[in-house]
C-alpha positions in Angstrom: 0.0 0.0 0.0 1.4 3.4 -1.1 2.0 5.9 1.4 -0.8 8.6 2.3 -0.3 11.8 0.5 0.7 14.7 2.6 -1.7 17.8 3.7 -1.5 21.0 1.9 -1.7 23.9 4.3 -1.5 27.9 2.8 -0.8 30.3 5.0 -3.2 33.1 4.7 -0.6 35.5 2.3 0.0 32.2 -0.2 -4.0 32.0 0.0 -4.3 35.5 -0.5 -1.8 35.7 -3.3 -4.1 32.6 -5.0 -6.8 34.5 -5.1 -5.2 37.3 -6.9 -4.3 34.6 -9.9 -6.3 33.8 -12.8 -8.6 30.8 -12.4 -6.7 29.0 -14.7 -3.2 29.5 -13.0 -4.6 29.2 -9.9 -5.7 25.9 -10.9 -2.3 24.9 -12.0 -0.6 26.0 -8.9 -2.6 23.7 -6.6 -2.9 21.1 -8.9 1.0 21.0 -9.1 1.6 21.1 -5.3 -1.5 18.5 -4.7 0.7 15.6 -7.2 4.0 17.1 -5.1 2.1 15.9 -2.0 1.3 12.4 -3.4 5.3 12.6 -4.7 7.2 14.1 -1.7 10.3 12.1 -3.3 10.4 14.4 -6.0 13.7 16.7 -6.0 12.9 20.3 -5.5 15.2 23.2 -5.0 15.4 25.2 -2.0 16.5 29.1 -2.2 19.9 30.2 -1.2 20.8 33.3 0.7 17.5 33.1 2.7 17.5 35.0 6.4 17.6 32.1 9.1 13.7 32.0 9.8 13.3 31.0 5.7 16.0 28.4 5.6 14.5 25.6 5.2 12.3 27.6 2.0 12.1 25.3 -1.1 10.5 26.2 -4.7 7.9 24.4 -6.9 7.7 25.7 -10.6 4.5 26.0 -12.9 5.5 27.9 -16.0 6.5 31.3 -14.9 4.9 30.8 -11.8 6.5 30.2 -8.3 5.0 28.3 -5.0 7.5 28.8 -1.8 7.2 26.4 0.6 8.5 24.0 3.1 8.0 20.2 4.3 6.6 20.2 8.0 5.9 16.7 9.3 3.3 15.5 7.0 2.4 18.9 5.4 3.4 20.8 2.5 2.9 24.7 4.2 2.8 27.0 0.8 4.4 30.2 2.1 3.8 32.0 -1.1 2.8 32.1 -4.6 3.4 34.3 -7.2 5.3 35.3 -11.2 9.1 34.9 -10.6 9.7 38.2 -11.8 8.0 39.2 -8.2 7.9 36.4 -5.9 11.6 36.6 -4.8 11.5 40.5 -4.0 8.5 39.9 -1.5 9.7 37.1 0.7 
């Protein structure tokens, strides 16, 4: 038996920067991190240069969109969500 998918929890700026997406990309964004939580295996990058409270920050990529987050027991927390020409300049 496969193991049980993790939770995905937003905090309420990731939610808040979801709701300020298209439908469409919005869509894509969760869709992506829900199949990351069913493949937690999956090799993602984490961000460099972050202040010590962000160190353990990791990135998920949908087109030229970014989802910041980090692995927390058995959740996926989504810090924030945004275009990459943005998303970095706001954490």
């Amino acid at each position: 038996m496969p193991p049980a998918p993790l939770k995905l929890r937003f905090t309420p700026r990731a939610a808040a920067d979801l709701e300020r997406l298209s439908v469409d990309v919005a869509s894509r964004i969760v869709d992506k991190l829900a199949w990351l939580a069913e493949h937690p295996e999956v090799k993602v990058e984490r961000l460099v240069e972050m202040p010590s409270h962000l160190e353990a920050l990791l990135k998920l990529r949908v087109g030229d969109y970014r989802a910041l987050f980090w692995f927390q027991e058995d959740t996926i927390v989504v810090y924030r969500v945004g275009h990459r020409s943005t998303i970095y300049k706001n954490i």
